[in-house]
N, C-alpha and C positions, 0 to 999 in steps of 0.2 A: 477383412480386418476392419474394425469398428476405430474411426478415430476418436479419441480422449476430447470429450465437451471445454474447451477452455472458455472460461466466462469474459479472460483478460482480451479477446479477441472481438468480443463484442460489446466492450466499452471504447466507441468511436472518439468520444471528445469530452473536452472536461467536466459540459454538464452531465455527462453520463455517469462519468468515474464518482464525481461528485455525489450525485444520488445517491448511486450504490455504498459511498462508503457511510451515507449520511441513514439508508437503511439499516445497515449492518451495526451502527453505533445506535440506535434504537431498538434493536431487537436481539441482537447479537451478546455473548459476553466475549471477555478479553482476548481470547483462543479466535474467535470468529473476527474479532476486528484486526487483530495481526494478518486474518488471514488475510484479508479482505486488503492492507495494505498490501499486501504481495503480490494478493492479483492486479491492485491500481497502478501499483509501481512495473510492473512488466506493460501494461496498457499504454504508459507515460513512457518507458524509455527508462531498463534501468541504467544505461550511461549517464544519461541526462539527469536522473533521479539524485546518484550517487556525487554526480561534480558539484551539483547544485544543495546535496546537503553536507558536503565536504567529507565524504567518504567513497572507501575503493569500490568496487563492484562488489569484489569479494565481500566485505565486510558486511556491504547492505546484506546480500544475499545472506548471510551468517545471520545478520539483528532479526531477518524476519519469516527464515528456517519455520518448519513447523513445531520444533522442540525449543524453540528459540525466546528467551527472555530478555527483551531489551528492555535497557532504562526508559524510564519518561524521557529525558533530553535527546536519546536516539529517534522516537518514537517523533518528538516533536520538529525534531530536523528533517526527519521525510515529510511530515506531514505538508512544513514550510516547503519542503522542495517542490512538493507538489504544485505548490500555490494554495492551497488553504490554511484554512487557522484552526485550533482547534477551541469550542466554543461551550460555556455551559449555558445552555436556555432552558 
């Protein structure tokens, strides 16, 4: 049996998660960057993720589902939970 490549398992630390998500907002469209916080948010802790942007597990897990449309202010409360910001340069 072949195990499932998880990319979330080799984002060790923040400058890692960070990269990758600063990749995928560079190259990526909006489909690819929700994804991309899904896998950061699983890397991070989603408990941690969810207390820290004041939503349930559930809820996160819901905002960034693969069919999933969150607002900009959901969008920006994980980003914050993470500890980054999000930036136009």
């Amino acid at each position: 049996m072949t195990k499932k490549f998880d990319i979330a398992a080799h984002l060790k630390n923040d400058d890692d998660v960070r990269e990758f998500l600063q990749e995928v907002a560079n190259t990526g469209n909006t489909a690819d960057l929700l994804h991309a916080l899904n896998i950061a948010t699983r890397a991070k802790g989603v408990t941690k993720i969810a207390k820290k942007a004041g939503v349930s597990r559930t809820s996160l897990y819901k905002s960034l589902a693969e069919d999933a449309n969150p607002g900009f202010d959901t969008v920006n409360k994980i980003v914050h939970a993470m500890g980054y910001k999000l930036e136009i340069a």
